[in-house]
C-alpha positions in Angstrom: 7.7 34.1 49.9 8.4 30.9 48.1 12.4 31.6 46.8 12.2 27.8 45.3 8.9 28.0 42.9 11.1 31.3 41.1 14.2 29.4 41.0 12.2 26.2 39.2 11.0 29.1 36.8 14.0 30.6 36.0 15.5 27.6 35.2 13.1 26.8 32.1 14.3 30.1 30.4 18.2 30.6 32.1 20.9 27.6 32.3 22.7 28.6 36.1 20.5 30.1 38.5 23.0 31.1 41.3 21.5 31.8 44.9 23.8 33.8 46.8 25.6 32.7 49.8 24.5 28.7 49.0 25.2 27.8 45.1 24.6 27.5 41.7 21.8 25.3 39.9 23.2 24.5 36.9 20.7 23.2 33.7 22.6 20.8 30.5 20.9 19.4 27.4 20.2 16.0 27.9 19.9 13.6 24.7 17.3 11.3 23.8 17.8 8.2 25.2 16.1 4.4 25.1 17.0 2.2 28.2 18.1 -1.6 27.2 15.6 -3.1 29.5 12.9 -1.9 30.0 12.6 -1.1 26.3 11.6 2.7 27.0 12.4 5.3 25.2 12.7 9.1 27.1 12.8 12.4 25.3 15.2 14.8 25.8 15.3 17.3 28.8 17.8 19.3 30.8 19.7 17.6 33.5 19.7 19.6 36.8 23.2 19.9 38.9 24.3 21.5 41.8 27.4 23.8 42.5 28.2 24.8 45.8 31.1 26.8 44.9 28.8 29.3 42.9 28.0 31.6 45.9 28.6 35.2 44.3 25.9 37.5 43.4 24.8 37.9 39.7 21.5 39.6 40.3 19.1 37.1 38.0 17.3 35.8 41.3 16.9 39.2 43.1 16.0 41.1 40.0 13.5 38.3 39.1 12.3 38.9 42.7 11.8 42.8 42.2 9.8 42.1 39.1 7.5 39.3 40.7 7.0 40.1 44.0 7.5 44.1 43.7 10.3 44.3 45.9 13.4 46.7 46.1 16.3 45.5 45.2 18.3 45.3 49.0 14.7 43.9 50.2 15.3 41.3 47.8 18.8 40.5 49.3 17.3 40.0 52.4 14.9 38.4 51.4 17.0 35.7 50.1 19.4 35.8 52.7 17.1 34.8 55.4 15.6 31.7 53.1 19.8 30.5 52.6 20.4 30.6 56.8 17.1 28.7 57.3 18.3 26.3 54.7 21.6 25.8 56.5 20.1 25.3 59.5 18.1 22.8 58.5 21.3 21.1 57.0 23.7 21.5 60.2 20.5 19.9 62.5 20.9 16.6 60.0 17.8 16.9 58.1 17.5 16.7 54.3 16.3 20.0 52.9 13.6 19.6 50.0 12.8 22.3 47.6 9.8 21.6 45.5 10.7 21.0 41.8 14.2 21.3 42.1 15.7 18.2 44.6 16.5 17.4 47.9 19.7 18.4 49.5 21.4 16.6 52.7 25.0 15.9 54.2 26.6 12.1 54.2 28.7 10.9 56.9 31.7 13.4 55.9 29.7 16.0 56.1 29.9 16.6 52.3 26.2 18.2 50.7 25.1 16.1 48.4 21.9 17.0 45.8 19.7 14.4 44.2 17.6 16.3 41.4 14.0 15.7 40.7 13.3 13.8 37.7 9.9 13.7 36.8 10.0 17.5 36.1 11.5 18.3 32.0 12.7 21.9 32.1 13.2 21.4 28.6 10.6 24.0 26.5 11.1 22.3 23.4 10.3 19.0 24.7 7.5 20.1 26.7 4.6 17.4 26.8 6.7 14.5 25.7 6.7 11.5 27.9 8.3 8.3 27.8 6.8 5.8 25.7 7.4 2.2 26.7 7.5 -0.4 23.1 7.4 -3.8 22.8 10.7 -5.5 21.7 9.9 -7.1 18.0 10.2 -11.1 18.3 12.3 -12.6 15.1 11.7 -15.7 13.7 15.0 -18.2 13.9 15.2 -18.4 9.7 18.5 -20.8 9.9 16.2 -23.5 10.9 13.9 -23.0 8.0 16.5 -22.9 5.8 18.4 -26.0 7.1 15.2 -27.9 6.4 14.8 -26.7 3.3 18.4 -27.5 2.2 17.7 -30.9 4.3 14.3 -31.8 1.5 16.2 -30.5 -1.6 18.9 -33.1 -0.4 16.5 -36.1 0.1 14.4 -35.5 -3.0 14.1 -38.3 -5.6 15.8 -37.6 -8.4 14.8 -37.7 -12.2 15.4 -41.2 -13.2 13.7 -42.6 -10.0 10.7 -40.8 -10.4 10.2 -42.1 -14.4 10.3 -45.8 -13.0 7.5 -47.8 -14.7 3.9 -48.1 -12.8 3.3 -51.5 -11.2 -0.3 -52.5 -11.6 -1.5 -55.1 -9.1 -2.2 -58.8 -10.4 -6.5 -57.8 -9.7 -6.0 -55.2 -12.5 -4.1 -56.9 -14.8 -7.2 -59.6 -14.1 -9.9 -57.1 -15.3 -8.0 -55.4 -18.5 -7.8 -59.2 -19.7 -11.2 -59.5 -19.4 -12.4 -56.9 -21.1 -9.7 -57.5 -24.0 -11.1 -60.9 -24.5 -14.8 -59.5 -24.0 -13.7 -57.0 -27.2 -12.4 -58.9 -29.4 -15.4 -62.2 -28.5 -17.5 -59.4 -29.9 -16.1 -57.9 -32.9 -14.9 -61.0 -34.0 -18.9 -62.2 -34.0 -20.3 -59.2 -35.7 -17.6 -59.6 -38.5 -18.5 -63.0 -39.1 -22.6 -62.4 -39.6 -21.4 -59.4 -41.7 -20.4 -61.9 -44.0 -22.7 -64.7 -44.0 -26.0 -62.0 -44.6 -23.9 -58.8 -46.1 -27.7 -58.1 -47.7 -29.7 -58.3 -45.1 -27.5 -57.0 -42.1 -27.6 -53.1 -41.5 -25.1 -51.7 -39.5 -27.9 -48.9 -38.7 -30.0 -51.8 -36.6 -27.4 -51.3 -34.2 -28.9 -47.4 -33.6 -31.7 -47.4 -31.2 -33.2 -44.1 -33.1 -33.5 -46.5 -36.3 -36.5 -47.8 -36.3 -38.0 -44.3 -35.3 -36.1 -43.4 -38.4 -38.6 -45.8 -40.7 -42.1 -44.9 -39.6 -41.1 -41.5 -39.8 -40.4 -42.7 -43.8 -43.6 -44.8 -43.8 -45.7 -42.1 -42.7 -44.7 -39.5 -45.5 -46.9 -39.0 -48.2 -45.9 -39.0 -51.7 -46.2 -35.7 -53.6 -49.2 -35.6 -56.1 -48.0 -35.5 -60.0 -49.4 -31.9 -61.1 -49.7 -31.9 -65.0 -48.6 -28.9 -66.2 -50.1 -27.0 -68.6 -48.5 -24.4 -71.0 -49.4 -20.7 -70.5 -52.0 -18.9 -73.1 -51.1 -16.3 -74.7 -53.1 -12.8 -74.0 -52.7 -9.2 -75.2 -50.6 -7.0 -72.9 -52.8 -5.3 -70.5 -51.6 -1.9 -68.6 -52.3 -2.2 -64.8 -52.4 1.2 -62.9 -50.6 0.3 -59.5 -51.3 2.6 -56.4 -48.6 2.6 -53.8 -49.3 4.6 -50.5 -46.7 6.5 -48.8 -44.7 4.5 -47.0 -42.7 7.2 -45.0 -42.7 7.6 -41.6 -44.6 10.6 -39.5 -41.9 12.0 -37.7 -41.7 11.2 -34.1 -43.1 14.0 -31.8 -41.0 13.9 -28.5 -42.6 14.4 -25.3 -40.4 16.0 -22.9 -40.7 14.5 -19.2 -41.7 16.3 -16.3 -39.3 18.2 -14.0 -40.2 17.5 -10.8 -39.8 19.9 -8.5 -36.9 19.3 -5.9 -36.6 20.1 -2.5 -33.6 21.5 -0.9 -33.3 21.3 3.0 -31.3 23.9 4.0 -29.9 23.5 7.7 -28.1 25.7 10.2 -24.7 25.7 10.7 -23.8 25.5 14.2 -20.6 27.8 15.1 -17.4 26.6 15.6 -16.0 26.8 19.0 -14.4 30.0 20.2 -10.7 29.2 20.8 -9.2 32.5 20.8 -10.1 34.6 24.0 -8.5 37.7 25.4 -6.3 37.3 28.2 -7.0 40.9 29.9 -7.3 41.1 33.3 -5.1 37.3 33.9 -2.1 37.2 34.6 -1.5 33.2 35.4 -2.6 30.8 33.3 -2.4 26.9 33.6 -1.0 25.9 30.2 -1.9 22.5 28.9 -0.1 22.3 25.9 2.5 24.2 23.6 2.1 23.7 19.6 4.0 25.3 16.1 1.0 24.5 14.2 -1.4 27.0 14.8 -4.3 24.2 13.7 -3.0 21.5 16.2 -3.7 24.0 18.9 -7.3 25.1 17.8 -8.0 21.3 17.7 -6.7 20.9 21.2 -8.7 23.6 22.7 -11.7 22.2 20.7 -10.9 19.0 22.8 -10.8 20.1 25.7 -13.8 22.2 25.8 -15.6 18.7 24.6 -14.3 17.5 28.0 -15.5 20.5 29.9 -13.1 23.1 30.4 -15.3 25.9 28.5 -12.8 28.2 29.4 -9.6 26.6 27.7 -8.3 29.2 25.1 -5.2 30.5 22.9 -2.9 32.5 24.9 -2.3 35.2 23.0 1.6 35.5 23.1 3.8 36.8 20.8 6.1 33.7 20.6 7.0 30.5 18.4 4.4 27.9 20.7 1.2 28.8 20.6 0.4 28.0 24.6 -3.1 26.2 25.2 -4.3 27.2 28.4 -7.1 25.9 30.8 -8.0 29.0 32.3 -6.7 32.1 33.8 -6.6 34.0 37.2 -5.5 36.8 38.4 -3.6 35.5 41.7 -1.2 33.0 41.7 -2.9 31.3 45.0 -5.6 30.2 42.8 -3.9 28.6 39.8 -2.0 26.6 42.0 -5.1 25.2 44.0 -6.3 24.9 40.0 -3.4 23.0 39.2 -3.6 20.5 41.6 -7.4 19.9 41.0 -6.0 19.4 37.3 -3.5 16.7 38.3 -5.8 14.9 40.6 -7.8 14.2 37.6 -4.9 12.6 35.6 -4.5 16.1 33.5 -0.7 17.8 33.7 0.4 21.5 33.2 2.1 24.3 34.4 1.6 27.7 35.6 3.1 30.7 33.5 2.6 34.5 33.9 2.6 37.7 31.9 
């Protein structure tokens, strides 16, 4: 019988777990913390302590023995008492004593037990599948630099009346506006003066190359043949009987369109998988996962059984966390063996019991 695997779980439920004749485990709230450097951040648990002076009998351990391992309750005494003297003697022969999921015990050079917890074990319900999440520390940019720049340009920047300084053109520009000045004015001051020697003669329209298009269009139009006109004779009024056909529209007839005939392909729903499953004839489980949200568990069990264990299921409990198991068995030999299967293929839980 294995006193250290009910001690580990009593303490998820009870905060001191006294074994008699050897000491108390005690179990404090532990806050949320983030170390500096290794920018980590750890959720809270319960820190585990030991008290040697905590060596009287309050019956938790030996009545959780009765219950488990269908003892009496002076059988259970024994029981208990026998474990603490080989754990002593183990102790007085200088070795260290290790009890799985609680720590390792072990006297120092004054002969003084000392206890060093485990910590990769959170006994913490509420904080049960919470690990520690390592982040990346955020990078800043230096923005006094920026700014002394930019106070730096605002400084150096030309002001007003320096920018509004005339343009200097270079002396092979000037060259080429004088040019064409003095090509201007040579020509306007030529056409003026044959204006006025021929003002009859000179069009300004020759200047237009579309002019002379202009004239033969004018050349080639005939003149309009003088039509005499000849005054109207008189006659008697005649009466004309007009016939006028009816002008109105037939009215449109409409042709309705065919309805064509459409095909609905109606295709089998496939069932959702069963995530609820009845936990007769079990009484350990390996739980995988503890949720509020009843829908956050049914999409966990989906998951796993898309991974492979068909058998993961709702434990049907009548508590806050709806437990997520892997499977069941009905000795405790085999969920551990189960258990360790799970963790050599990178999956944690724990084992609980009706």
């Amino acid at each position: 019988m294995k006193v250290d695997q009910h001690i580990s779980e009593l303490l998820y439920d009870h905060d001191c777990v006294i074994v008699p004749s050897f000491g108390g485990f005690l179990a404090s709230y532990n806050h949320a913390r983030i170390h500096p450097t290794q920018h980590t951040f750890f959720p809270p648990s319960k820190k585990i302590a030991f008290n040697s002076l905590l060596k009287q009998n309050d019956g938790l351990l030996a009545n959780y023995l009765v219950n488990r391992e269908k003892l009496s309750y002076t059988d259970a005494l024994v029981q208990i008492e026998m474990i603490v003297n080989s754990w002593q003697k183990e102790l007085t022969h200088g070795k260290k004593l290790v009890i799985e999921r609680i720590g390792t015990f072990y006297l120092d050079s004054e002969k003084n037990l000392q206890f060093d917890p485990v910590k990769n074990i959170n006994y913490l319900r509420d904080a049960f599948g919470l690990d520690a999440i390592q982040y990346l520390p955020v990078k800043r940019e230096d923005t006094r630099g920026k700014i002394e720049k930019h106070v730096k340009e605002i400084v150096n920047r030309p002001s007003v009346k320096q920018e509004q300084q005339p343009l200097k053109l270079s002396k092979k520009v000037k060259h080429k506006v004088f040019r064409t000045l003095i090509v201007a004015a040579t020509l306007l001051w030529f056409s003026f003066n044959l204006y006025l020697v021929t003002p009859n003669h000179f069009d300004l329209s020759s200047v237009n190359p579309f002019a002379s298009e202009k004239k033969e269009i004018v050349k080639n139009e005939t003149k309009p043949l003088a039509t005499p006109v000849i005054a109207p004779s008189v006659s008697p009024a005649k009466v004309e009987t007009v016939y006028v056909a009816n002008t109105t529209p037939e009215k449109p007839v409409s042709i309705a369109p065919k309805q064509e005939e459409i095909k609905v392909e109606v295709k089998p729903v496939s069932p959702a998988p069963q995530t609820h499953v009845s936990s007769s004839g079990n009484k350990y489980f390996i739980i995988g996962g503890a949720f509020e949200i009843n829908e956050n568990a049914e999409s966990f069990v989906k998951e796993l059984q898309r991974e492979g264990f068909s058998d993961a299921h709702i434990l049907d409990t009548s508590k806050r966390l709806k437990m997520v198991c892997f499977s069941g068995f009905s000795s405790r030999s085999e969920a551990v063996k189960e258990l360790e299967n799970l963790k050599s293929h990178n999956k944690n839980g724990w084992i609980y019991s009706l």
